[in-house]
Backbone bond lengths (Angstrom), bond angles and torsions (degrees), N, CA, C in turn:
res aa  C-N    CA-C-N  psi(-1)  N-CA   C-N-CA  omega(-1)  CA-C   N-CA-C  phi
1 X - - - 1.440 - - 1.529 109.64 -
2 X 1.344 100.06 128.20 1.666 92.94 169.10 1.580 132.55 -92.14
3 X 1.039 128.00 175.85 1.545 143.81 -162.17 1.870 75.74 -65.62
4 X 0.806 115.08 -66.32 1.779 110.98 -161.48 1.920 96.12 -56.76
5 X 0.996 128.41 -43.86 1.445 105.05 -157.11 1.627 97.48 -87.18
6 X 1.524 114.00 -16.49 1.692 109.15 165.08 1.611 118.08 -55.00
7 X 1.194 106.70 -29.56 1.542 101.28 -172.17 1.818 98.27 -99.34
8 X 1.251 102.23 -27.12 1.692 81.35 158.32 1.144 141.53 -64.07
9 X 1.399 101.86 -35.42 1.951 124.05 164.17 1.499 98.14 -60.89
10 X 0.817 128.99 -60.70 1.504 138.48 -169.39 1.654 104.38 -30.85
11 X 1.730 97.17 -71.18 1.498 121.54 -172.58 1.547 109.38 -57.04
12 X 1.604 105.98 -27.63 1.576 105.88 -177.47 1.197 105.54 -51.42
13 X 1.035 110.44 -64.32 1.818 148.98 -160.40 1.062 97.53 -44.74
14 X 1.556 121.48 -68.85 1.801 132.29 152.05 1.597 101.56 -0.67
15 X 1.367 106.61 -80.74 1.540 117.58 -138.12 1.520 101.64 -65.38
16 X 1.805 105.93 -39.38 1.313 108.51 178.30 0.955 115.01 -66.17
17 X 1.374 128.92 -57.25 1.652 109.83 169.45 1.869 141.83 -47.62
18 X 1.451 88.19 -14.72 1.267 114.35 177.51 1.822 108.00 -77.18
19 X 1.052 97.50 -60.82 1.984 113.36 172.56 1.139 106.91 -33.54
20 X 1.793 116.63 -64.13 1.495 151.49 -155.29 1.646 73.82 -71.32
21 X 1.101 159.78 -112.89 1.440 141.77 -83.75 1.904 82.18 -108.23
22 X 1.165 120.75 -58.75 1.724 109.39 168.44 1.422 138.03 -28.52
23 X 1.753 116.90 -35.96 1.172 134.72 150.32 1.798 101.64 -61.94
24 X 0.961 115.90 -60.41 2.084 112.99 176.89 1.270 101.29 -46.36
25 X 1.241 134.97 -37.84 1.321 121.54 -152.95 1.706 104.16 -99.21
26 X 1.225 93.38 -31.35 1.692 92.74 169.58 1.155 121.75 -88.07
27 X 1.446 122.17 -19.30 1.950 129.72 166.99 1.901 98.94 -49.39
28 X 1.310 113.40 -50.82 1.638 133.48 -162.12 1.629 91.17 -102.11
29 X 0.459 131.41 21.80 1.804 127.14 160.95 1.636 90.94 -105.60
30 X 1.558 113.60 -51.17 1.605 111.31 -144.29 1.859 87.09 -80.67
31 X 0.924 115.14 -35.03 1.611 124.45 -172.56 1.431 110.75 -50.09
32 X 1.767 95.14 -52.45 1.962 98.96 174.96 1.525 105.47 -71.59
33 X 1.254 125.82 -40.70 1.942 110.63 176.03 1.276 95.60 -28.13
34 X 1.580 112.75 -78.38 1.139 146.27 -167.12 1.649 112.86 -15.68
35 X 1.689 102.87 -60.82 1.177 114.38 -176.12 1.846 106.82 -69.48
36 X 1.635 115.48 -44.49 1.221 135.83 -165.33 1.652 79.10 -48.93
37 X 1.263 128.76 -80.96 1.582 156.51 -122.27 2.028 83.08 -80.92
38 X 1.387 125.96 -39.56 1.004 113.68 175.39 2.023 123.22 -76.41
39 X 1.086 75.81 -40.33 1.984 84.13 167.09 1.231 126.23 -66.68
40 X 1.618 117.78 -31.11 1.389 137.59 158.81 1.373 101.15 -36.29
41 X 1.424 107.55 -73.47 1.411 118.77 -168.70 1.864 104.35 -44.68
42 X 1.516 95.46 -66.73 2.107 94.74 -178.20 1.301 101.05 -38.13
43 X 0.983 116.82 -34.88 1.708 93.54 -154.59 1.850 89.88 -89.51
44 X 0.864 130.45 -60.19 1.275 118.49 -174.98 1.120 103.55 -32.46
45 X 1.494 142.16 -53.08 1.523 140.41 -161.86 1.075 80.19 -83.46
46 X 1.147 172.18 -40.51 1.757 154.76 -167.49 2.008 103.13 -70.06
47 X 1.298 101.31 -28.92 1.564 96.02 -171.65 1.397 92.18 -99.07
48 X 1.696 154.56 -8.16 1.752 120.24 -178.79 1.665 95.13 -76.30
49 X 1.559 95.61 152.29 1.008 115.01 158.45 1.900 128.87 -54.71
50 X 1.405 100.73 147.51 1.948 113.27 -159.69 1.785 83.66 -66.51
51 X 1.274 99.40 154.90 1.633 109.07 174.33 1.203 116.42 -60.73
52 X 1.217 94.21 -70.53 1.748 115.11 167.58 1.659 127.81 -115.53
53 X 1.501 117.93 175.15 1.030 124.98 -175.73 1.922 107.56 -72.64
54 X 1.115 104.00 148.23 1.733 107.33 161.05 1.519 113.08 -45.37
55 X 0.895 100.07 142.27 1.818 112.04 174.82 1.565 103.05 -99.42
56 X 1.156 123.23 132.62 1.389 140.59 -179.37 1.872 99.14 -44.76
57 X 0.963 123.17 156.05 1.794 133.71 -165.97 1.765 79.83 -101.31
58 X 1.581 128.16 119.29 1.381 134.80 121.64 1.383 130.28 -7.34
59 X 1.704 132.01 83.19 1.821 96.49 172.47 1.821 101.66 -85.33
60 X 1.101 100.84 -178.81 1.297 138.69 167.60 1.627 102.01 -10.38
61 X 1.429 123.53 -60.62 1.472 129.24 -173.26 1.696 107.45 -73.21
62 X 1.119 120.85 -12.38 1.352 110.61 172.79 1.584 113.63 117.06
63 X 1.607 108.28 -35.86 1.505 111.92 -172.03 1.805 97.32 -114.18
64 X 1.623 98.81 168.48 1.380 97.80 -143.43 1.348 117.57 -77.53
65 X 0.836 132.52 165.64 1.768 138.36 -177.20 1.538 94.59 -97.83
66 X 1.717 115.88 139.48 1.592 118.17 174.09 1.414 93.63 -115.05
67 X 1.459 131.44 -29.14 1.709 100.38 158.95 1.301 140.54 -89.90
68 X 1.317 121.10 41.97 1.239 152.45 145.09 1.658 126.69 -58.20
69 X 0.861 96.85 103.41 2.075 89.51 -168.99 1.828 100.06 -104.85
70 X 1.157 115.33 119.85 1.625 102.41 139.10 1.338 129.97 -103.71
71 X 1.649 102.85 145.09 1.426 109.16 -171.14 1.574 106.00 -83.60
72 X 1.808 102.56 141.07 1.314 108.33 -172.32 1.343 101.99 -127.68
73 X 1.789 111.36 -14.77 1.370 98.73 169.48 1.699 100.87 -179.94
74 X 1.282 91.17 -178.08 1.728 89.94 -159.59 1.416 109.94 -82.34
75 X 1.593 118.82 156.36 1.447 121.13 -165.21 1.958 102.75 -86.05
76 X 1.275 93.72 129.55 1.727 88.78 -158.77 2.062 96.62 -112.85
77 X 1.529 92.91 25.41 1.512 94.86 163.21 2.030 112.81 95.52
78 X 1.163 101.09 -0.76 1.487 119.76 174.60 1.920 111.55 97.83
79 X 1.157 87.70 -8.66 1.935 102.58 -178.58 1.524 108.82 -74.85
80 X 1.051 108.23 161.98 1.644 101.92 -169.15 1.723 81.29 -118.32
81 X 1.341 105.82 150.84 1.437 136.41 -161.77 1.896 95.30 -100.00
82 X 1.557 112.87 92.92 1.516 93.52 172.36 1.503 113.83 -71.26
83 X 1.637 111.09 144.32 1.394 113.85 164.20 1.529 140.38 -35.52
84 X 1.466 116.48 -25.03 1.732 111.37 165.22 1.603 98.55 -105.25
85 X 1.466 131.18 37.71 1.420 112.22 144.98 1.462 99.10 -122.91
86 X 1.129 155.98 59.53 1.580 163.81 -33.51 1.537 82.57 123.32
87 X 1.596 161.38 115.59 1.468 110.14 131.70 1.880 114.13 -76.58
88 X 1.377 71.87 162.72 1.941 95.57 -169.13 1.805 96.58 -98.94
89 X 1.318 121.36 125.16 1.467 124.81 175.33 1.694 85.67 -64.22
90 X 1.585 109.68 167.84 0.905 111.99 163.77 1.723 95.45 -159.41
91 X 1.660 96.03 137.69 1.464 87.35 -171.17 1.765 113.57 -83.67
92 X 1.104 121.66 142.89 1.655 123.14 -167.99 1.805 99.89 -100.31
93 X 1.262 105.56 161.04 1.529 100.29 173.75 1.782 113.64 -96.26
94 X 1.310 81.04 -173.90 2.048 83.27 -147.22 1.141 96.21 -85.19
95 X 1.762 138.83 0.72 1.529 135.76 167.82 1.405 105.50 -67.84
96 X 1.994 107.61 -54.08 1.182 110.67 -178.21 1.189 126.56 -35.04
97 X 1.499 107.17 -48.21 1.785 140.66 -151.32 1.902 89.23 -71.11
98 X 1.120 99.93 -66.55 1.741 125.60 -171.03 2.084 91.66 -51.86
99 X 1.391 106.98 -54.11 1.376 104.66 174.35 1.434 121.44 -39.88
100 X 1.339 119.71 -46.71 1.418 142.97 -137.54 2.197 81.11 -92.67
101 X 1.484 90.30 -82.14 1.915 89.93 169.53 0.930 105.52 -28.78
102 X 1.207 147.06 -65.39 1.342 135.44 -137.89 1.774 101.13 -85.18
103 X 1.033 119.37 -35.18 1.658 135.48 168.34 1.250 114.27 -34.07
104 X 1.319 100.64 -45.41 1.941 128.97 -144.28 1.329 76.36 -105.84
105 X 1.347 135.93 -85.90 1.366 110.35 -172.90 1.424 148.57 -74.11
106 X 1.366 113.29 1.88 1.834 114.39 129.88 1.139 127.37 -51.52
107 X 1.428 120.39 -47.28 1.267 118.75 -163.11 1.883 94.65 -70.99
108 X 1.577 121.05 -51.62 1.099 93.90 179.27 1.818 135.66 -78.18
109 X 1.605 101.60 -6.86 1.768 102.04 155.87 1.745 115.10 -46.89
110 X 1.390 72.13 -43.04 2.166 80.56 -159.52 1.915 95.73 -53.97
111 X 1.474 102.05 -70.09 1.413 101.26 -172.23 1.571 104.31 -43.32
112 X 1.162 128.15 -67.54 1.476 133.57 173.98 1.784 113.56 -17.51
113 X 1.294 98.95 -43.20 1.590 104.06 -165.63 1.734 100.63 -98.98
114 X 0.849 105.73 -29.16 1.723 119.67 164.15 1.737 107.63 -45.41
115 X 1.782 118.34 -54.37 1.254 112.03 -154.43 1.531 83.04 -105.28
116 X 1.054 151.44 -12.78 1.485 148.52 141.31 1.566 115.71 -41.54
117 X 0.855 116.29 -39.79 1.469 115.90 -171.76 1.506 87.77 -103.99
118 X 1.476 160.60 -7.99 1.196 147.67 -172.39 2.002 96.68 -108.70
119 X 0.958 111.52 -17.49 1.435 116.88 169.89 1.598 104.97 -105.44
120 X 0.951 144.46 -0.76 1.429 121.24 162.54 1.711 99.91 -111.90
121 X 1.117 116.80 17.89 2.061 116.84 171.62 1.595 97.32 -62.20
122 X 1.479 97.02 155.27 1.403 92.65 176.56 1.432 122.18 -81.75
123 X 1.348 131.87 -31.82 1.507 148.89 170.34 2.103 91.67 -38.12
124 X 1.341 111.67 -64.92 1.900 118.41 -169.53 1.947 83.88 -73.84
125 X 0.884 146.53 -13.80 1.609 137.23 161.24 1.401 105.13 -43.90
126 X 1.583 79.02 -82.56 1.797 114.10 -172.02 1.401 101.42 -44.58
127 X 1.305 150.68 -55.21 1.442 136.33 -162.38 1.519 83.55 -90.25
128 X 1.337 158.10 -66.31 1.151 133.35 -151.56 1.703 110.55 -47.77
129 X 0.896 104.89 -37.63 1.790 128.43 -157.16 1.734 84.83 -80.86
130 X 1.577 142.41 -43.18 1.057 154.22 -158.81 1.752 109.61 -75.01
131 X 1.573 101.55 -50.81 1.546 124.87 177.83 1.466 112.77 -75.04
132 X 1.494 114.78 -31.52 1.291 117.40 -176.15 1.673 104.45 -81.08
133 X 1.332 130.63 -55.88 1.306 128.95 152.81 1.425 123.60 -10.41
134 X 1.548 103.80 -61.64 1.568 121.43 -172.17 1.653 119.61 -69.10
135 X 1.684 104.71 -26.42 1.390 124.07 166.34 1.497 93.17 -56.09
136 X 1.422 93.39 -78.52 1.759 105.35 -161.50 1.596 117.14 -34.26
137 X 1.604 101.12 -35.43 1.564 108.86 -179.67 1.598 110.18 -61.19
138 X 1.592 105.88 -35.44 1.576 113.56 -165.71 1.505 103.19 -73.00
139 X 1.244 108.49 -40.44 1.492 115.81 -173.63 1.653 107.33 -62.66
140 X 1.050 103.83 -40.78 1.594 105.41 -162.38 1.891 91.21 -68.73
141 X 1.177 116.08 -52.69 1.549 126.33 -162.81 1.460 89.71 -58.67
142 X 0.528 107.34 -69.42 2.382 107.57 177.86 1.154 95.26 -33.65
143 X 1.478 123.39 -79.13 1.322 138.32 -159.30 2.297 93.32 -33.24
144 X 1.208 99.65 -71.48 1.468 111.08 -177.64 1.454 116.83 -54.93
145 X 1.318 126.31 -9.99 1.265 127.98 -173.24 1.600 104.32 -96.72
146 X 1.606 102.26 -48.09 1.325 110.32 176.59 1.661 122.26 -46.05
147 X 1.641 98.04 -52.32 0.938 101.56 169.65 1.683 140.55 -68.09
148 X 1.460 98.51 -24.22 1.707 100.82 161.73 1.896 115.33 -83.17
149 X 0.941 101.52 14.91 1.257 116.03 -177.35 1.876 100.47 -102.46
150 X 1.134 96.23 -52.60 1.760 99.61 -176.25 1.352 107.21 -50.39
151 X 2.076 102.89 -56.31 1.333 104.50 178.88 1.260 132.26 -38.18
152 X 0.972 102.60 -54.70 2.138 134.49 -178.07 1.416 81.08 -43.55
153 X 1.343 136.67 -90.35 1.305 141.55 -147.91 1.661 109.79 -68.92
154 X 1.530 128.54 -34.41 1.258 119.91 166.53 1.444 109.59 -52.67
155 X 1.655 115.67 -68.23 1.232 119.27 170.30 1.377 123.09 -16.72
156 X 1.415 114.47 -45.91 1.530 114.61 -154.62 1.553 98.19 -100.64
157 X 1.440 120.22 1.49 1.768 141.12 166.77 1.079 85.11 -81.01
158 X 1.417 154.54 -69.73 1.495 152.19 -151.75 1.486 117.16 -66.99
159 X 1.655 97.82 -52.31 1.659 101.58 175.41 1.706 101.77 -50.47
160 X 1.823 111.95 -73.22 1.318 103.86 167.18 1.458 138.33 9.18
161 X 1.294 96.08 -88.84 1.350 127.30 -178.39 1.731 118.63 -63.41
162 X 1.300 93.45 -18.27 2.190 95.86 176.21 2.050 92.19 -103.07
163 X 1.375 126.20 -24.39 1.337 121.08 164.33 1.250 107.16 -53.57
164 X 1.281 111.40 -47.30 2.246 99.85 -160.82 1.771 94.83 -98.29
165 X 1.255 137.55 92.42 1.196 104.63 178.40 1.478 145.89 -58.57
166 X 1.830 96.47 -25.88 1.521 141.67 -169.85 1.763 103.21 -68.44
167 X 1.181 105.45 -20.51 1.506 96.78 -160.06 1.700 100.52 -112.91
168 X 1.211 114.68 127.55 1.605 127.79 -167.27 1.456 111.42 -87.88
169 X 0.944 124.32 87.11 1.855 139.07 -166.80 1.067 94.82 -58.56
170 X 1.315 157.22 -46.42 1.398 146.99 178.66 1.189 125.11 -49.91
């Protein structure tokens, strides 16, 4: 093979990988419309107005109960809500949408790779590696105390126990 058909192979290789992630990006472009264009829709059906009014709640006797409340909507403090401070959904397009993801997930690589690289520095090594030592030291010193502590007190079961001969410690 020559130097020329390597860089043609080369460039192929290019293009296909190039094709391959452009087809990805437009499969997942068309997917978020998709999703955008379906949520559009919920929310529009979340904002028409109820057909009708609530019907009074039935008790027990058949005719209607007036301290009976149904809830139709949330208590917004006794103030009346003017119509242009309402927010209005508005549906965005799917570059924007795809813009916005793509924002959101740099920003959280970056932080991600930020506290990855701020936990493997050598200074956050060195004291982890420093504290863990200092544990280990604490542990071990207990560990040895406890145990001359057990001794002390078996021991002093033995003296006990060779003082009374009569009496069966078990």
């Amino acid at each position: 093979m020559t130097s020329e058909q390597v860089w043609l192979a080369a460039a192929g290789a290019v293009a296909l990988a190039a094709l391959v992630l452009a087809l990805l990006g437009l499969r997942r472009a068309r997917r978020a419309e998709s999703l955008v264009a379906s949520l559009a829709e919920r929310v529009a059906a979340l904002d028409l107005p109820v057909a009708g009014s609530p019907r009074p709640v039935a008790d027990s006797a058949g005719g209607a109960d007036t301290s009976a409340y149904v809830i139709t909507r949330l208590d917004d403090g006794g103030r009346e809500v003017a119509p242009e401070q309402v927010p209005v959904a508005v549906p965005i397009d799917g570059r924007l949408f795809v813009d916005v993801v793509a924002r959101e997930t740099v920003v959280k690589a970056a932080s991600w790779t930020a506290g990855v690289r701020r936990a493997l520095a050598p200074e956050t090594r060195n004291r982890i590696r420093f504290h863990v030592r200092q544990e280990t030291r604490r542990a071990g010193r207990e560990r040895r105390a406890e145990t001359k502590q057990a001794l002390r007190e078996f021991r002093a079961r033995e003296r006990a126990a060779a003082a009374a001969p009569g009496e069966d410690v078990a």
